[in-house]
C-alpha positions as a printed Julia matrix, in Angstrom:
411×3 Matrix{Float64}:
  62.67  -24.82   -0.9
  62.64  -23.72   -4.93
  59.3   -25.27   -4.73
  57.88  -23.32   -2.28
  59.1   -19.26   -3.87
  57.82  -20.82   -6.95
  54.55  -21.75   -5.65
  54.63  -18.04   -3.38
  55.35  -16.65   -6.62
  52.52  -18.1    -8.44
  50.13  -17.49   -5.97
  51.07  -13.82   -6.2
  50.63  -13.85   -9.98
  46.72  -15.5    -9.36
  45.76  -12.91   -6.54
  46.96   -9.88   -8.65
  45.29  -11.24  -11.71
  42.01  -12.12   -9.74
  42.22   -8.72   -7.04
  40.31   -6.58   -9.68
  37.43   -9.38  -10.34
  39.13   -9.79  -13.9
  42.1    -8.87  -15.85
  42.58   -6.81  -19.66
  43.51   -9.75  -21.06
  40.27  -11.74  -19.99
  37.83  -12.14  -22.43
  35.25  -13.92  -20.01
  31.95  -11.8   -18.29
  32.85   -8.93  -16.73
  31.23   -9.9   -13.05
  29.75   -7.48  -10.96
  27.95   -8.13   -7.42
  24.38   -7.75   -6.83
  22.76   -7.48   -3.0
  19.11   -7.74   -2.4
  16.59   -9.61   -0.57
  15.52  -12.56   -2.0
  14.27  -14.93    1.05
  12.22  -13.13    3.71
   9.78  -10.34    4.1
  11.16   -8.12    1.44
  11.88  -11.02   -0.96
   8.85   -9.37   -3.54
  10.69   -6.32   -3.82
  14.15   -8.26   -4.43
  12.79  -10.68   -7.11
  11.25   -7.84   -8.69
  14.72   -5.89   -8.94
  16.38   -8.98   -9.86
  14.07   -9.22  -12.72
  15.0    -6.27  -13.81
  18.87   -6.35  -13.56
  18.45   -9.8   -15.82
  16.3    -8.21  -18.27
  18.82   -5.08  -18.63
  21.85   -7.89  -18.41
  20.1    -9.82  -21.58
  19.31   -6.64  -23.48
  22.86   -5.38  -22.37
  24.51   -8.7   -23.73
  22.5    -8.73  -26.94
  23.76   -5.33  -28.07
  27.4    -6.36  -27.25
  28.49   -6.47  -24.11
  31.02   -4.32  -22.84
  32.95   -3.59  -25.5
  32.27   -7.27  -26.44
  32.64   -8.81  -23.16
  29.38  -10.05  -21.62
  28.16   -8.32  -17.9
  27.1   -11.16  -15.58
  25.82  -10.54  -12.6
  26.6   -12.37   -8.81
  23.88  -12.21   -6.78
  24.05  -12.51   -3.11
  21.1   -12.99   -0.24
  20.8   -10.37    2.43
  17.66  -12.0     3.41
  16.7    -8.7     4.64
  19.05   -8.0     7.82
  22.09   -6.21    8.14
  24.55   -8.61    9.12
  23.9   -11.16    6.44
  24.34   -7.9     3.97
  27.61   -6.93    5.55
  28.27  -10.91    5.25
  27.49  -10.66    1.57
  29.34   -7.35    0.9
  32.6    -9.3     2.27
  32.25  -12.68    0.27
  31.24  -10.62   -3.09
  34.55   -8.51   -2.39
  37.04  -11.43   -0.89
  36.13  -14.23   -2.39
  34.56  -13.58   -5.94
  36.49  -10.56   -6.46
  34.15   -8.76   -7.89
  35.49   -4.7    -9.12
  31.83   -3.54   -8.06
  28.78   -4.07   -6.01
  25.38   -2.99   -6.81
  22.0    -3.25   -5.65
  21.01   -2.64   -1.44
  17.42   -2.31   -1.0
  16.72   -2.14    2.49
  18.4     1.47    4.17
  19.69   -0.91    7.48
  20.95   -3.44    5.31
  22.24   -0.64    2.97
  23.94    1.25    4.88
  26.03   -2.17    6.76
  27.0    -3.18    3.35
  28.31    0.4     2.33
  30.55    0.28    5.42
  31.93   -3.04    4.32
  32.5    -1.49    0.57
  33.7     1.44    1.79
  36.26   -0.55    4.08
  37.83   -2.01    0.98
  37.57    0.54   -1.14
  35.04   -0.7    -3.56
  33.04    1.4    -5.66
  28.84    0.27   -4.59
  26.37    1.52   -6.9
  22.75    2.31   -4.7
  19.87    2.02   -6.15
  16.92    1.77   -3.44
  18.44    2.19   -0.06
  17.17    5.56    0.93
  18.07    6.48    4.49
  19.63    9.74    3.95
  23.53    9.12    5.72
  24.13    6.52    2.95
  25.63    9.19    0.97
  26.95   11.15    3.71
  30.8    10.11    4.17
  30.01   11.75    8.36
  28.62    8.44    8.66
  31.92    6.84    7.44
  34.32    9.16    9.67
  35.24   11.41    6.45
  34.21   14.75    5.69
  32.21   16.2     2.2
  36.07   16.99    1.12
  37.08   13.31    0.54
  35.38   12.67   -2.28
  38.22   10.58   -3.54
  38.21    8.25   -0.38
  34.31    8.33   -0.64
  33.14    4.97   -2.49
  29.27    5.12   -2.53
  27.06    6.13   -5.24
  23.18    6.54   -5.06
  20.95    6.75   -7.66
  17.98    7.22   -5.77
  16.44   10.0    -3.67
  17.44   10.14   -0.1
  14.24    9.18    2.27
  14.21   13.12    2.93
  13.36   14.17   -0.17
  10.31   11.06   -1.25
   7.66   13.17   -0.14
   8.63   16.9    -2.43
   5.98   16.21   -4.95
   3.67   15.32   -2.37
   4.11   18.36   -1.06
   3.43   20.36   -3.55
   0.17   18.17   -4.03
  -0.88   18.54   -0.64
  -0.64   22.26   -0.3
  -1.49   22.96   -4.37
  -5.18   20.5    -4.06
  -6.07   19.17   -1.41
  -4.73   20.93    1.89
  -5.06   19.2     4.95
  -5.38   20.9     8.1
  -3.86   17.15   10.19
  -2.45   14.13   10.07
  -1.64   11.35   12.06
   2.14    9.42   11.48
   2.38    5.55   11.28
   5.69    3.47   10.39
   7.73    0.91   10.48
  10.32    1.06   13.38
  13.09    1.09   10.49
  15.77    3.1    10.22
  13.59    3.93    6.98
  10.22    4.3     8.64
  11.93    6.36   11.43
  13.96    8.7     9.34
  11.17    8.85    6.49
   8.58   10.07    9.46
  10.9    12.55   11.08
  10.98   13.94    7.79
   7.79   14.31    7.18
   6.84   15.52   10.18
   9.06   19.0     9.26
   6.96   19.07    5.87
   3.98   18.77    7.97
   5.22   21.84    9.91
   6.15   23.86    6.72
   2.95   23.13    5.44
   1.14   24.1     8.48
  -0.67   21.05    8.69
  -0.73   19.85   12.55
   0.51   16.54   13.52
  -1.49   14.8    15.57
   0.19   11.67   16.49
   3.23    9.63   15.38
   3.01    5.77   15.96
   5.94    3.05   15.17
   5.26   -0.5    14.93
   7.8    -3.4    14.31
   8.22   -5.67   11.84
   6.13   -8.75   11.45
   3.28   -6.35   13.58
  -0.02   -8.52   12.25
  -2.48   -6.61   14.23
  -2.82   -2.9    13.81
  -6.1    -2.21   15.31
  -5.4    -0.63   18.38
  -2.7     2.01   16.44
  -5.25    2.51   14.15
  -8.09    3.21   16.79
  -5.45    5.37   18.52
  -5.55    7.57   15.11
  -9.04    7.25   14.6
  -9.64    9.07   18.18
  -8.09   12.13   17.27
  -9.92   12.27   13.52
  -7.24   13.13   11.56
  -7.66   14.99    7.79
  -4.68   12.6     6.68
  -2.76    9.27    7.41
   0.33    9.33    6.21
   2.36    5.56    6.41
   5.85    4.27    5.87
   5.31    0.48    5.7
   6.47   -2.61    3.11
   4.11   -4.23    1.43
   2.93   -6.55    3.53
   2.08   -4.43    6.59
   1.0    -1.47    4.24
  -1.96   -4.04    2.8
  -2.59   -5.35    5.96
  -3.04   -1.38    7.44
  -5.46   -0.77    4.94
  -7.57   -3.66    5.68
  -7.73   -3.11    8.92
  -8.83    0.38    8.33
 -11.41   -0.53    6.18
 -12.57   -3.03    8.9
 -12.67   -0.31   11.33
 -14.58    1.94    8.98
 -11.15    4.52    9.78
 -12.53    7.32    6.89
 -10.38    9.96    6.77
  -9.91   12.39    3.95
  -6.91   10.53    2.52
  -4.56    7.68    3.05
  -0.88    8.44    1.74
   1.75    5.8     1.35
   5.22    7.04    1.51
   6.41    4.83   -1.34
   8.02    1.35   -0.35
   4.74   -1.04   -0.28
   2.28    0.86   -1.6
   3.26    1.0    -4.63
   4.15   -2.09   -5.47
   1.04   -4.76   -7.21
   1.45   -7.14   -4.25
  -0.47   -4.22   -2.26
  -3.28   -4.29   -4.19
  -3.51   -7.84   -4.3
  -3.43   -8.26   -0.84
  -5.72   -5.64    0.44
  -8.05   -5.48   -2.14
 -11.07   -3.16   -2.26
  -8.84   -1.06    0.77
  -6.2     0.35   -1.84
  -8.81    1.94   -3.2
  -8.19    5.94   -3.09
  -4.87    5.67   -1.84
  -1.87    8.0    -2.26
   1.27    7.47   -2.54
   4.7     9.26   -3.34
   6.55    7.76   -5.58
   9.98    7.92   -8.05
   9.0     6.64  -10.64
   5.62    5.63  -13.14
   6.01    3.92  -16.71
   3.77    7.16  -18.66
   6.41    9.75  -17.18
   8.19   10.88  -20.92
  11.15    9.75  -19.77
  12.89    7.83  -22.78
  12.76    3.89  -22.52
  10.38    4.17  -19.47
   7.17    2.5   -21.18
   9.33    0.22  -23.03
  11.19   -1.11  -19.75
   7.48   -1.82  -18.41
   5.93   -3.5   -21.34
   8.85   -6.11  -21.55
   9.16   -7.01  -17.91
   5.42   -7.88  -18.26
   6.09   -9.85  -21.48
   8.8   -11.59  -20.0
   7.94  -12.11  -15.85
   3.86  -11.48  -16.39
   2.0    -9.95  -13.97
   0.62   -6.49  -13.04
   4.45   -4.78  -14.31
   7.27   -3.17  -12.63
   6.66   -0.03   -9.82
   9.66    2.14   -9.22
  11.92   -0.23   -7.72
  12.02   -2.48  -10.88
  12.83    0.65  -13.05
  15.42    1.58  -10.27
  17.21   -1.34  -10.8
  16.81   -2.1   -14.51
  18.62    1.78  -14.92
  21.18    0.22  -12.44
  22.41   -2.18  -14.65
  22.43    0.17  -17.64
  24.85    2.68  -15.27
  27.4    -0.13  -14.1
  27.52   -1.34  -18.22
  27.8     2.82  -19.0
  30.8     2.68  -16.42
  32.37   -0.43  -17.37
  32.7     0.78  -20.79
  34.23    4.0   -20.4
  36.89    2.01  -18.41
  38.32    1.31  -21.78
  39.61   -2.34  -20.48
  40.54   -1.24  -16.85
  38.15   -2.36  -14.73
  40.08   -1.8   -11.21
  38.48   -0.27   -8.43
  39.81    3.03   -8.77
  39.6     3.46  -12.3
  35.43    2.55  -12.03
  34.97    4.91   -9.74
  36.56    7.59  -11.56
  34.09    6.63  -14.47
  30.97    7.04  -12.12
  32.61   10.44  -10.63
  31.97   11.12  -14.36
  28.92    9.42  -14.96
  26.07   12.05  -16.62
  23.39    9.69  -18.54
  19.57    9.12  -19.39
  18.13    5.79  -17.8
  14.42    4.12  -17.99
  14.23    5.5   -14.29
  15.65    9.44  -15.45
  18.58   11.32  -15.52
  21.79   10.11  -13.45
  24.7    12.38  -12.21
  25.97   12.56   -8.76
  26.22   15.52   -7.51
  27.5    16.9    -4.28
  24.86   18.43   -1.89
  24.29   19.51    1.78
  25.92   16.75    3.81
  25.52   14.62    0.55
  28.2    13.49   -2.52
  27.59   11.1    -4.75
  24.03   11.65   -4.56
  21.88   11.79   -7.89
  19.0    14.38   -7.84
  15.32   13.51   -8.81
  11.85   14.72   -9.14
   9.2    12.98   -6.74
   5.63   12.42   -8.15
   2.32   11.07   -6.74
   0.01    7.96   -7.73
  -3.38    6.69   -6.68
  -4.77    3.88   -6.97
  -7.56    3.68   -8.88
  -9.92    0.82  -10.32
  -7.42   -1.17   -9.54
  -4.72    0.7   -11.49
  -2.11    2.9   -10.18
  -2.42    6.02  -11.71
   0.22    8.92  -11.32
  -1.86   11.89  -10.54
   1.14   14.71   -9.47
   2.21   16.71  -11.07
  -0.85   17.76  -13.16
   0.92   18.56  -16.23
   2.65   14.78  -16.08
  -0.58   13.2   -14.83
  -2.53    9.91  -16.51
  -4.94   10.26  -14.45
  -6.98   13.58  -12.1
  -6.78   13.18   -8.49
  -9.63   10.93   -7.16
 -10.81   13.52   -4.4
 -12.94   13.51   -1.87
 -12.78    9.82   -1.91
 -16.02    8.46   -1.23
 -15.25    5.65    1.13
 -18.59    4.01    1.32
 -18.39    3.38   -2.93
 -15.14    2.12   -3.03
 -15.51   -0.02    0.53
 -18.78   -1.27   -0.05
C-alpha cells in the first residue's frame, strides 16, 4: 500500500516536471513541435520549410541558444490531410510535451491542428496556413474579446489579403478588362478565389468564369478550353505546384494566349514550377510575400546560405516564412527568462514586436482577426528562367515583362 502513494506520488512529480515540455532546472534543448508535410503532394513545400527551420536552429544554436540552452526541434508528418495534422497536434502536445507548436502549411490541415492546440491551450505559432478563420477565435466558439483564451498566432497574411499588391499592379499597369478563375477545390483555393473575385469587382474587371478542380486533377484541358471560349484578358490560378506546372503546360499545348497568367502564390512560386513546366512559366505572374532583393535585413543572406547548404535554385517565400519562424519561437523563448509554460510563452508572443528575414512581426488585432501579423504583398514574374519581383516599382529587380509575346517565349 506505501508502495503504491509512493509510486502515485512520483508519478505526479514526473508529469508536473514533464507537463511544460521541460523544467527551469533543465539544462537539456528546449523542444518545440514542428507540423508540415513531408510525405505526399505538398512534401516540396515541407522539406523546403524544414530546411529552413534547421538552418535557423543551427545558426540559432551557434550564437547560444536560449540563454544557453539549445532549441531542437520535433517534427511531425501531416502528410498533407487534416486528420493526420490533428493526430500530430495531439502526440506533439500529450506525449512529447512540447510548450509550443509551430509550423502548419496547408490552411485544412492548419486550421484542424489549431483546434487541437487551442483545445489544450497551447500557444501554435503559423507560419503558412493562410485561410483567413485561422486567426479568427468565431471559428473556435470565442469572440475578438478573448484574447487571453485565444492561442493562435500567424505570421503570415491571411489568403484575403495575397493578392493587395497585385492589385495595385493590375489597376496601376496593366488593367485588364476580364478574367477567368481556376483553383484548387481547397479550403485555400476556394477562399483565395472568393476573394479575388471581390478585387475583381473593385477593380471593375469582369469575371468571366470560376472553375474548381480537385486534387490529384492530371488533365486540365477541358477547364482550360472552357476558359479559352470566353477569351479572357487574364487567368488568374490558385494551385500547388504540381497542378500549377501542369496548368501551364497544358495551356501552352492548347496555344491558351491570353494577356497574362497570374499565380496566386502557393506553386508558382516555388523552383519546382519552373522545373516542371518549363518554357510555360515563362511570363507568368504571381503574388507573392516574400523575394530575397526586398531590403529587408537578413533577407539575401537567408537565401544565399540555404543555397550553400541544400543547393538548388534557393528558397521562395515559404522557406523565408519558416526560417523567420524559428527566429520568433527562439525571440519568445528567451524573453521567458527560464519559464517556458504555456501561459507564460504566450504572453511573450502577445508581446512579440521584431525584424525577421521574412519582415516585420507583431500581431495585431484586426476585423474578425487577433493575433494576426500585417504584411505588404508584392508581385514576381518569371523571367529567363528567374523569378523576378516586378511590384512594386520602386522595390522591383526587374520591369514588368508586358505584353508577353507568347509565340517567343513558347516557341
Amino acid at each position: 500500500m506505501k508502495f503504491g502513494k509512493l509510486l502515485i506520488a512520483l508519478l505526479s512529480v514526473s508529469f508536473l516536471f514533464s507537463f511544460n515540455g521541460c523544467s527551469k532546472k533543465d539544462n537539456g534543448p528546449i523542444k518545440i513541435g514542428v507540423i508540415l508535410p513531408l510525405t505526399g503532394s505538398k512534401a516540396k513545400f515541407g522539406t523546403m520549410e524544414k530546411n529552413a527551420y534547421e538552418l535557423a536552429k543551427a545558426e540559432i544554436n551557434a550564437k547560444g541558444g536560449i540563454n544557453g540552452r539549445k532549441i531542437d526541434f520535433a517534427y511531425e508528418d501531416d502528410t498533407g490531410k487534416p486528420d493526420v495534422g490533428r493526430a500530430a497536434a495531439e502526440k506533439l502536445i500529450n506525449v512529447d510535451k512540447v510548450p509550443m507548436l509551430a509550423g502548419g502549411y496547408s490552411s485544412s490541415v492548419t486550421f484542424a491542428a489549431a483546434a487541437v492546440a487551442q483545445q489544450y491551450r497551447t500557444p501554435f505559432l503559423v507560419n503558412t496556413g493562410s485561410v483567413d478563420k485561422i486567426t479568427q477565435p468565431a471559428a473556435f466558439n470565442l469572440t475578438t474579446k478573448d484574447g487571453d483564451k485565444f492561442y493562435i498566432y500567424r505570421m503570415n497574411p491571411p489568403v484575403s489579403e495575397y493578392a493587395s499588391g497585385l492589385e495595385t499592379m493590375l489597376s496601376q499597369v496593366i488593367k485588364p478588362k476580364t478574367v477567368f478563375l481556376i483553383h484548387e477545390n481547397t479550403t485555400f483555393g476556394t477562399k483565395g478565389a472568393k476573394s479575388f473575385a471581390k478585387t475583381a469587382g473593385k477593380l471593375g474587371i469582369k469575371v468571366l468564369g470560376t472553375q474548381a478542380y480537385s486534387s490529384g486533377t492530371v488533365d486540365f484541358k477541358p477547364i482550360l478550353l472552357n476558359a479559352k471560349k470566353v477569351k479572357p484578358d487574364m487567368v488568374y490560378m490558385i494551385s500547388y505546384v504540381m497542378d500549377a506546372a501542369m496548368l501551364m503546360k497544358q495551356a501552352r499545348e492548347l496555344n491558351f494566349q491570353p494577356k497574362l497568367y497570374v499565380g496566386a502564390g502557393a506553386g508558382f512560386t516555388m523552383p519546382a514550377f519552373k522545373e516542371n513546366a518549363g518554357k510555360a512559366s515563362e511570363g507568368v505572374f504571381s503574388a507573392t510575400l516574400w523575394h530575397q532583393t526586398l531590403p529587408i535585413p537578413g533577407a539575401k543572406a537567408f537565401y544565399d546560405n540555404y543555397i550553400k547548404k541544400y543547393g538548388g535554385d534557393g528558397p521562395d517565400y515559404h522557406g523565408a516564412e519558416a526560417y523567420s519562424a524559428a527566429y520568433v519561437v527562439a525571440n519568445v523563448l528567451k524573453r521567458c527568462n527560464g519559464d517556458y509554460s504555456k501561459e507564460n510563452i504566450k504572453k511573450a508572443l502577445d508581446k512579440t514586436d521584431m525584424m525577421t528575414a521574412f519582415g516585420p512581426v507583431k500581431f495585431t488585432s484586426y476585423g474578425e482577426k487577433i493575433h494576426q501579423n500585417k504584411m505588404t504583398t508584392y508581385v514576381v514574374q518569371w523571367q529567363n528562367g528567374a523569378l523576378k519581383l516586378v511590384w512594386p516599382k520602386n522595390l522591383a529587380n526587374a520591369p514588368i515583362y508586358y505584353p508577353i509575346d507568347y509565340k517567343k517565349i513558347w516557341k
